[in-house]
C-alpha positions as a Markdown table, in Angstrom:
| # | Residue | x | y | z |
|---|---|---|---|---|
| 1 | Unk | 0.0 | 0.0 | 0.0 |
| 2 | Unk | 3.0 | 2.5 | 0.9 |
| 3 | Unk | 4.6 | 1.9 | -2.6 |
| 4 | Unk | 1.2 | 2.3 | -4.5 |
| 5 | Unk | 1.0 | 5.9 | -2.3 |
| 6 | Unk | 4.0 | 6.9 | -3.2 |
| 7 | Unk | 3.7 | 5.9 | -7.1 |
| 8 | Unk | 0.7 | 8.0 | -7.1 |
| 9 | Unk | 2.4 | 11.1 | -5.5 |
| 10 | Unk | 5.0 | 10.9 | -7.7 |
| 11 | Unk | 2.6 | 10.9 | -11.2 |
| 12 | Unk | 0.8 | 14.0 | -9.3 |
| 13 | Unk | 3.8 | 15.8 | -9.0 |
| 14 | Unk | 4.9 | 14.9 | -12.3 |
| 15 | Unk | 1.7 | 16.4 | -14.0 |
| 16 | Unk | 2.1 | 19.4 | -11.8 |
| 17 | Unk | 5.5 | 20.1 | -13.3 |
| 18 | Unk | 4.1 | 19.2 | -16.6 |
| 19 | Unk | 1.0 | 21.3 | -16.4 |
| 20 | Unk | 2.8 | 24.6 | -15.4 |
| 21 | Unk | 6.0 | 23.9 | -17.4 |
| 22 | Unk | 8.3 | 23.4 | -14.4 |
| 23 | Unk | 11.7 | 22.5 | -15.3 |
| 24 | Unk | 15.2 | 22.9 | -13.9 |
| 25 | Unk | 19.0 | 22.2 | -14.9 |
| 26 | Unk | 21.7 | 22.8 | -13.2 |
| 27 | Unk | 25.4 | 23.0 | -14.7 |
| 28 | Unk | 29.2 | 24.0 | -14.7 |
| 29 | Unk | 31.0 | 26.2 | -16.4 |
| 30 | Unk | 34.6 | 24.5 | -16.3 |
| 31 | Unk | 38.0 | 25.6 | -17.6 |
| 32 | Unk | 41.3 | 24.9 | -17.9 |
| 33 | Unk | 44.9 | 26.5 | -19.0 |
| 34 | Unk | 46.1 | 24.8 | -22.0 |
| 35 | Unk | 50.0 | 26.6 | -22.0 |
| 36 | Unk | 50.7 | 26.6 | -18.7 |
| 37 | Unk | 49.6 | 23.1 | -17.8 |
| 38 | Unk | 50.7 | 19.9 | -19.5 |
| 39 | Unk | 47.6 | 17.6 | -21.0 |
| 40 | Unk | 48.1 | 14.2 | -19.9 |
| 41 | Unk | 48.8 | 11.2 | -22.0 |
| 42 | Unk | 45.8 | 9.4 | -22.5 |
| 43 | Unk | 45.1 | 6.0 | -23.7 |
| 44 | Unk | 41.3 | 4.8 | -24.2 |
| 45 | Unk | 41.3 | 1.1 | -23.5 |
| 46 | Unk | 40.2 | 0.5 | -27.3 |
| 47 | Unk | 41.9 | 1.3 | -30.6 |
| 48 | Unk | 40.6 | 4.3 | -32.7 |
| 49 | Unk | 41.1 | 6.3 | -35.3 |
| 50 | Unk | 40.7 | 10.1 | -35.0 |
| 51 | Unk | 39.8 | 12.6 | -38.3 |
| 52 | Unk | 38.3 | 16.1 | -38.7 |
| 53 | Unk | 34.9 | 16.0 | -39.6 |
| 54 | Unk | 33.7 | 17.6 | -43.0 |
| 55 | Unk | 30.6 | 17.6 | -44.8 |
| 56 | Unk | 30.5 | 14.4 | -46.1 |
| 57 | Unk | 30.4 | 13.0 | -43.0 |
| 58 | Unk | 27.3 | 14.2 | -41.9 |
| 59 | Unk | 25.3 | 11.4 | -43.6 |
| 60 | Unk | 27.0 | 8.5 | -41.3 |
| 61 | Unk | 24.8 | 10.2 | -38.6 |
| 62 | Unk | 21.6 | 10.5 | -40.6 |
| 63 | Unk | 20.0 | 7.3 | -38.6 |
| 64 | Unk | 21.5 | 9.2 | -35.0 |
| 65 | Unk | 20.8 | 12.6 | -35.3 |
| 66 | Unk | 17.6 | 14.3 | -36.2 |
| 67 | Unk | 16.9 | 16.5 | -39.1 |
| 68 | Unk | 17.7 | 19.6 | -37.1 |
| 69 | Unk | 20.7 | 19.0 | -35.7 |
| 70 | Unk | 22.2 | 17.5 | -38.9 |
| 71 | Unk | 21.0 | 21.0 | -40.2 |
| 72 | Unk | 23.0 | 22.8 | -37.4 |
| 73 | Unk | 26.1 | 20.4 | -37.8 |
| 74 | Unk | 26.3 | 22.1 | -40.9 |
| 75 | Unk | 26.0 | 25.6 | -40.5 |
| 76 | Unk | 29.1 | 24.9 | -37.5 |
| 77 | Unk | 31.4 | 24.0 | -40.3 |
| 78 | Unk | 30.3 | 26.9 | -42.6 |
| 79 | Unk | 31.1 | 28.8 | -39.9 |
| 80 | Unk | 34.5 | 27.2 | -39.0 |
| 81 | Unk | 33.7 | 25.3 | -36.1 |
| 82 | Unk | 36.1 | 22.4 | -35.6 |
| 83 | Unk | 34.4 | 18.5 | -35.8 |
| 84 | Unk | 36.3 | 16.1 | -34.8 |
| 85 | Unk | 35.3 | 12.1 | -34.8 |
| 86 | Unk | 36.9 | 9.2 | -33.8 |
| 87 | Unk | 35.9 | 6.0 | -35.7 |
| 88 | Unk | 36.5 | 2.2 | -34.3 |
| 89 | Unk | 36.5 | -0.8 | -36.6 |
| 90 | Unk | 35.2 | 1.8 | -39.5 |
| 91 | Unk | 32.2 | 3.0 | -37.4 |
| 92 | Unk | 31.9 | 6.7 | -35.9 |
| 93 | Unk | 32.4 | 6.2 | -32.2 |
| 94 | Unk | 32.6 | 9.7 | -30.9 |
| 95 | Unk | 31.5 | 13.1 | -32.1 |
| 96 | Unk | 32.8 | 16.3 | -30.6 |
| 97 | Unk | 33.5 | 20.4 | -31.3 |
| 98 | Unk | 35.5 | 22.8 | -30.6 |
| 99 | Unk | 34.6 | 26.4 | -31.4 |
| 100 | Unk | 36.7 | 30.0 | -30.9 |
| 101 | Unk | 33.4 | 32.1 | -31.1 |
| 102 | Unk | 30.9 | 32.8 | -28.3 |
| 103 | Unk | 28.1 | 30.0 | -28.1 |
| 104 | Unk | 24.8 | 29.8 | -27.1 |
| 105 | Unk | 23.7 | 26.5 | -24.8 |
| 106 | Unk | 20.1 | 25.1 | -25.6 |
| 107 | Unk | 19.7 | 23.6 | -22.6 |
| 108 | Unk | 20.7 | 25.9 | -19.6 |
| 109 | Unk | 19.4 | 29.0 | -21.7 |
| 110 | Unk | 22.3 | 31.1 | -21.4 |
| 111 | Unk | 25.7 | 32.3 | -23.6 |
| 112 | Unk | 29.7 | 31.6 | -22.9 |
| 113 | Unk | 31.3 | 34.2 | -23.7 |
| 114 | Unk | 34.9 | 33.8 | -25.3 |
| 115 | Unk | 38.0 | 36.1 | -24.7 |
| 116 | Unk | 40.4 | 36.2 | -27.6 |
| 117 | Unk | 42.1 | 33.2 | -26.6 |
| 118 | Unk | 39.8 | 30.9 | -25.5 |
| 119 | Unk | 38.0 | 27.1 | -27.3 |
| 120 | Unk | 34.6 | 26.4 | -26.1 |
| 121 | Unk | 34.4 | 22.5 | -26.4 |
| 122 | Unk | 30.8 | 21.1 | -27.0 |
| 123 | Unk | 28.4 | 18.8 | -28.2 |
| 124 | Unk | 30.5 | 15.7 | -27.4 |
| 125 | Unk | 28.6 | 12.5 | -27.6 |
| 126 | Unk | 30.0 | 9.2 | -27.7 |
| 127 | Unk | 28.0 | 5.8 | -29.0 |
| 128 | Unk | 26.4 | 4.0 | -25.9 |
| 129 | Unk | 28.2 | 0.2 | -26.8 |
| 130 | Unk | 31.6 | 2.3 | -26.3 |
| 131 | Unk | 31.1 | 3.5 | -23.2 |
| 132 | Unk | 33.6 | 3.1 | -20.6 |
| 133 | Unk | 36.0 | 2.5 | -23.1 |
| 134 | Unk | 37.7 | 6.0 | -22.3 |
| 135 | Unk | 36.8 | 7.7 | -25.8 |
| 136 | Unk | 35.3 | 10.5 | -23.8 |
| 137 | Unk | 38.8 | 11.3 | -22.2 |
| 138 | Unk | 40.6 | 11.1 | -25.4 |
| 139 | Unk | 38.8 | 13.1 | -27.7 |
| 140 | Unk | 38.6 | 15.7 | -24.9 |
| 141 | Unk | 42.5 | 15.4 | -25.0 |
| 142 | Unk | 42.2 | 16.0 | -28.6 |
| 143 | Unk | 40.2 | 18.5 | -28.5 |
| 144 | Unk | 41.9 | 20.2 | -26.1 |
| 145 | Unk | 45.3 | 19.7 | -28.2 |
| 146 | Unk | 43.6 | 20.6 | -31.3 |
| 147 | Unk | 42.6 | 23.8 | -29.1 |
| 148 | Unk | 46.1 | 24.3 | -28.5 |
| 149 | Unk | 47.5 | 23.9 | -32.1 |
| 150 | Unk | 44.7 | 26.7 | -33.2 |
| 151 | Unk | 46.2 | 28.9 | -30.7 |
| 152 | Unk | 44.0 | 29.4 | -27.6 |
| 153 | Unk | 45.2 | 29.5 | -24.2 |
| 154 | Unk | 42.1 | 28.3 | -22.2 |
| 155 | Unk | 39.7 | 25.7 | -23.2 |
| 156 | Unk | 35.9 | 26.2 | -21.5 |
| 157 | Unk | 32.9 | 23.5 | -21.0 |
| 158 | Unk | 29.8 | 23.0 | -19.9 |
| 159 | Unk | 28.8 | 20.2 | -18.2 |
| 160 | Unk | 25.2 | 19.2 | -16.5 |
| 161 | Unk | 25.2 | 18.1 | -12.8 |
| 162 | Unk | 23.5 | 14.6 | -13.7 |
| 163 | Unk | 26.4 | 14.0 | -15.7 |
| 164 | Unk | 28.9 | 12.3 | -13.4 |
| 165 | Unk | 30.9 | 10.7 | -15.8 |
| 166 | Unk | 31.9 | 13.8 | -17.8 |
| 167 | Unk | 32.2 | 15.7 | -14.5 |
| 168 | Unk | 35.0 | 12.7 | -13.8 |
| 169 | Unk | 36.8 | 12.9 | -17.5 |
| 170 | Unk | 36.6 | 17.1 | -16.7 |
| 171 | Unk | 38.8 | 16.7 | -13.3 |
| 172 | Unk | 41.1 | 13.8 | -15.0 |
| 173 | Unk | 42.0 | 15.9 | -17.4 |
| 174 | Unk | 42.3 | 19.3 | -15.2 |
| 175 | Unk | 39.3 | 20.7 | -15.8 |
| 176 | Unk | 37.8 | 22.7 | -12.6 |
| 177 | Unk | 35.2 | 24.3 | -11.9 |
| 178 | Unk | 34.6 | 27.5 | -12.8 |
| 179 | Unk | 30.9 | 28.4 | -12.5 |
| 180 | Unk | 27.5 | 27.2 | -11.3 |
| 181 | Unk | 24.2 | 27.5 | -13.4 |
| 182 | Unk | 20.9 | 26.9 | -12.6 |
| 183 | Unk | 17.8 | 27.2 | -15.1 |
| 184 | Unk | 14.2 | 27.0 | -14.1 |
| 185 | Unk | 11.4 | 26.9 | -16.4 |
| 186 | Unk | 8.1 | 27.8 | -15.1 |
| 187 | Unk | 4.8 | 29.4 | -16.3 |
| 188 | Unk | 6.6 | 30.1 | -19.6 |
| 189 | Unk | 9.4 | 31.7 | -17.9 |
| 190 | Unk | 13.0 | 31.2 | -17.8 |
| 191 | Unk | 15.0 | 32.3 | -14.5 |
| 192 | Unk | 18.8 | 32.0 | -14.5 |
| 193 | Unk | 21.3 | 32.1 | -11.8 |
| 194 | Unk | 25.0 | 31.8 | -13.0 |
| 195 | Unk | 27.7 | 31.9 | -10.1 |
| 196 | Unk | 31.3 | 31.9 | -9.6 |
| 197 | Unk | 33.0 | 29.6 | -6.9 |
């Protein structure tokens, strides 16, 4: 009887939160000095093979990605966004970006800002069968190296609290903390709260 009670108030407080749009998300804002700290050597526990992503390659994710974000994949490399993609046994095994320009994030609402210097790294996603294989960690070492080679000085990310397994590849690789965001959605409206630590 005490599990059927609480099954029922948690679909009631679901359809609350539904009904008047309630949402939250809560991120970080990391960062890290590329020049004046080493990046560590990093080897994923499975072979791959790393290339920049170009046009063509958009169609290998035609079956993953919906019509809109292949659209905006796109428009990131007409506007010189870096792709890069790491492929094992021939298949695409991790997608991820790097950009010098300031960005907007969908899902917390809200803008990093870039200094002259800086690489936003985002949108990394890697296959779910090749998780734990340590793909994460080194295309973020890529990325990071790639941000390097282009000639920024501090690399920036945004990672979500429920994430813990990109908040653990963000301190292996040197990543801290820079600042807190919190979103909530309600009646409509979006309220923000972005903090420094």
């Amino acid at each position: 009887m005490h599990n059927f009670i609480n099954q029922v108030k948690r679909v009631i407080r679901g359809g609350l939160r539904r009904l008047l749009g309630f949402t939250w998300i809560s991120a970080s804002l990391y960062e890290r000095d590329l020049i004046n700290e080493p990046l560590p050597e990093v080897k994923p526990r499975i072979p791959f093979q790393f290339t920049y992503g170009e046009l063509h390659h958009i169609e290998l994710f035609q079956s993953v990605l919906t019509p809109k974000k292949l659209k905006s994949y796109k428009q990131r490399l007409l506007e010189d966004k870096i792709w890069l993609l790491a492929f094992v046994e021939g298949e695409v095994a991790n997608s991820s970006w790097v950009s010098y320009k300031d960005e907007f994030e969908p899902n917390t609402g809200t803008w990093v800002h870039l200094a002259q210097k800086d690489a936003y790294l985002f949108d990394s996603f890697t296959m779910p069968e090749l998780w734990g294989y340590g793909l994460e960690t080194a295309m973020t070492t890529q990325r990071m190296i790639t941000a390097k080679e282009h000639g920024a000085q501090r690399a920036l990310a945004i990672v979500f609290t429920n994430n813990p397994a990109e908040r653990h590849v963000m301190a292996k690789l040197g990543l801290r903390e820079k600042e807190r965001i919190l979103t909530i959605r309600f009646l409509g409206r979006k309220f923000v709260r972005r903090y420094g630590l």
